[in-house]
C-alpha positions as MATLAB code, in Angstrom:
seq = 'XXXXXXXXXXXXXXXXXXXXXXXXXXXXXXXXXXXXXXXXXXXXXXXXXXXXXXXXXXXXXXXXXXXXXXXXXXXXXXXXXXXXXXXXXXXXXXXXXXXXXXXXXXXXXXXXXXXXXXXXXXXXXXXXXXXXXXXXXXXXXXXXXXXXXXXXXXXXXXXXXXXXXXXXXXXXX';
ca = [
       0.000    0.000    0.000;
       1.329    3.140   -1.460;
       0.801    7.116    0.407;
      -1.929    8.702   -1.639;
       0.749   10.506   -4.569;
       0.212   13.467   -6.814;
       2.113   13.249  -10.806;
       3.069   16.743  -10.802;
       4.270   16.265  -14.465;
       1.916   18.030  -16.842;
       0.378   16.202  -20.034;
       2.314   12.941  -18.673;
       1.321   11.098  -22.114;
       1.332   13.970  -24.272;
       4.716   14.533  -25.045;
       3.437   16.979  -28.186;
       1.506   19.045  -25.871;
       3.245   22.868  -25.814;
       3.648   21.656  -21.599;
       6.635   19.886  -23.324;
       8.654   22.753  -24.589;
      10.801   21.133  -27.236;
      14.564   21.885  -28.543;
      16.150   20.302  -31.102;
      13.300   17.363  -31.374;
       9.920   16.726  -32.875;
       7.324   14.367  -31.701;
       4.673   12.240  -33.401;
       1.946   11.463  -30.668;
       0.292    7.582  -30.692;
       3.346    5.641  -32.654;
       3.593    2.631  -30.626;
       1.937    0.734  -28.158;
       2.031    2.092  -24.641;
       2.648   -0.398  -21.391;
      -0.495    0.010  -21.018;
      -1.673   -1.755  -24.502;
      -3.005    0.860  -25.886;
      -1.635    2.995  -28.858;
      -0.467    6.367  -27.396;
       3.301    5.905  -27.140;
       4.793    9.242  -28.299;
       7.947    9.195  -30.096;
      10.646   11.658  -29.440;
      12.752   12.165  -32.801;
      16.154   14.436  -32.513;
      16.191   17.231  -35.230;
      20.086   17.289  -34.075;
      21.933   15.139  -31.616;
      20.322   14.952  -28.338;
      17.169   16.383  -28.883;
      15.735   17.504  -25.713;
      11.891   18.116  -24.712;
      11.727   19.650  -21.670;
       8.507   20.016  -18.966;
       8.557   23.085  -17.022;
       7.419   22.771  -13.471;
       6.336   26.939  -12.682;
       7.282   26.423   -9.284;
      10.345   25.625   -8.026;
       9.593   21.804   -6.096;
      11.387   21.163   -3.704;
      14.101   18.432   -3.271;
      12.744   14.838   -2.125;
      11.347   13.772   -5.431;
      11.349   11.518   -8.054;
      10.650   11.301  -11.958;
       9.756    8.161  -13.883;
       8.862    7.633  -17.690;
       8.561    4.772  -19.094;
      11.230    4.471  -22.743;
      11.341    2.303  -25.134;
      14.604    2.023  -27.705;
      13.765    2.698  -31.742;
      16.570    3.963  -34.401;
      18.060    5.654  -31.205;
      19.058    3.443  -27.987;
      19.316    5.784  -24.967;
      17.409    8.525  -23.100;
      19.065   11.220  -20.949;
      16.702   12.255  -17.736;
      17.756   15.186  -16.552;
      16.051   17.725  -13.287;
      16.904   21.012  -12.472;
      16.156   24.110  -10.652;
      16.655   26.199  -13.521;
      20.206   26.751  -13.691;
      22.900   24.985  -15.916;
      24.778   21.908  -13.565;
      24.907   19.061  -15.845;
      23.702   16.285  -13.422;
      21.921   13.385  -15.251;
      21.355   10.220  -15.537;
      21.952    8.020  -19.155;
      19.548    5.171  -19.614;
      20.575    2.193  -22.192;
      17.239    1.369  -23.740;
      18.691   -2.312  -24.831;
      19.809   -3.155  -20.770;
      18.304   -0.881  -18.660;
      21.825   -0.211  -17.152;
      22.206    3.517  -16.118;
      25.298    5.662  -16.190;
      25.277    9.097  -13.422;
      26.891   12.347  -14.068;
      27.470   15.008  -11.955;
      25.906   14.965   -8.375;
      22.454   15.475   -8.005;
      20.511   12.333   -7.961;
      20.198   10.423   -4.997;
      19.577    7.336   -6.817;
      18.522    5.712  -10.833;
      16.562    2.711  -11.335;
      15.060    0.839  -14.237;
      12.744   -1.592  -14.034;
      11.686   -3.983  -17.217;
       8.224   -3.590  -17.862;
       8.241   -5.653  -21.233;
       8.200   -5.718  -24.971;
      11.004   -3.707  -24.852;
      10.031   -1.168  -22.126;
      11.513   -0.113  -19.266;
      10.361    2.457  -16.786;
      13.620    4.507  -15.443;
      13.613    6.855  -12.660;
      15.563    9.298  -11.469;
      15.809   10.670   -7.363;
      16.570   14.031   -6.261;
      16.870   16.209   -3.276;
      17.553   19.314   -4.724;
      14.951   21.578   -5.612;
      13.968   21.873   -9.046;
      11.829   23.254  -11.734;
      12.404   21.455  -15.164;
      12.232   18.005  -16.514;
      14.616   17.399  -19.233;
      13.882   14.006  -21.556;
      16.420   13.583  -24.300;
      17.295   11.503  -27.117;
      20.657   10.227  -26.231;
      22.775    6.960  -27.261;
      25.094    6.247  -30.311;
      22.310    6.603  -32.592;
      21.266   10.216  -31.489;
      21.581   11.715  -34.898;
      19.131   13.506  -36.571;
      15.636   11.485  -37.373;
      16.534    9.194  -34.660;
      14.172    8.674  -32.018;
      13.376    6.834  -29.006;
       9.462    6.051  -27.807;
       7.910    7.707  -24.029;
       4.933    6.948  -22.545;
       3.685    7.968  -18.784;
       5.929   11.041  -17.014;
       5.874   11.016  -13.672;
       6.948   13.119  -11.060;
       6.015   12.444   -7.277;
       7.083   13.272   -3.515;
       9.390   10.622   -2.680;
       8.758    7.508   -0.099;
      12.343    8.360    1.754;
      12.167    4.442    2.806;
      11.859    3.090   -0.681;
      13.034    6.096   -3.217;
      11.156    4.229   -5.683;
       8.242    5.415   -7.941;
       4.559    5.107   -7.127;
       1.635    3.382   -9.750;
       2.061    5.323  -12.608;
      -0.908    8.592  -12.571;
      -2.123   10.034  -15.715;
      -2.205   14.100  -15.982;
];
């Protein structure tokens, strides 16, 4: 039994939605099938390498939280998660879409997870205690280039349990 939790992402499954301000990537709503079986995978496609779509939280949450999406590999094999309270430390967290193994930088995140959800899907997460404002998504990987893309379905960002650091049942928005 989970604490009653709040997705304070915005449009969590509409990654074209103008919630999702993008930068150097275009997405195509409904181009694969979701976790959830139904057809309303988005897929994030870099117009240059790493194209980045980014959900802007107005106020500044903060630290204590955590931010799940579920990814799914297609010509590109990575995704970059990336929170922030607005300013420009590089602190994120790579995700290989083929493993689920995730690679740190910097020094924000309290801890990365992925968890294989199936047919290819795997629903990463990122926890932070610093305050922040902005969820970054990117297309990342050795096949970044432009056209490439990678699929996302269900954002989520939530208070975290400080006993389990781990994501909550995924909430629509």
């Amino acid at each position: 039994i989970h604490d009653a939790a709040v997705n304070l992402a915005l449009y969590s499954e509409q990654f074209d939605n103008a919630a999702w301000t993008k930068s150097s990537v275009d997405v195509t709503a409904n181009q694969a099938i979701a976790p959830d079986g139904k057809q309303t995978a988005d897929k994030l496609i870099a117009t240059q390498p790493f194209g980045v779509s980014v959900n802007r939280i107005y106020d500044v949450i903060s630290g204590g939280r955590t931010l799940s999406v579920y990814a799914k590999a297609a010509e590109a094999d990575a995704i970059l998660i990336r929170t922030a309270d607005g300013n420009s430390t590089l602190n994120y967290v790579v995700f290989d879409l083929t493993d689920g193994s995730g690679t740190a930088t910097g020094t924000g995140h309290e801890s990365f997870a992925s968890e294989n959800v199936g047919n290819g899907w795997f629903r990463v997460s990122v926890t932070s205690n610093q305050d922040f404002a902005l969820i970054y998504l990117a297309v990342a990987g050795d096949n970044c280039a432009n056209g490439n893309g990678i699929y996302l379905w269900g954002a989520q960002l939530e208070e975290t349990d400080p006993a389990t650091m781990a994501p909550t049942a995924y909430i629509h928005t």
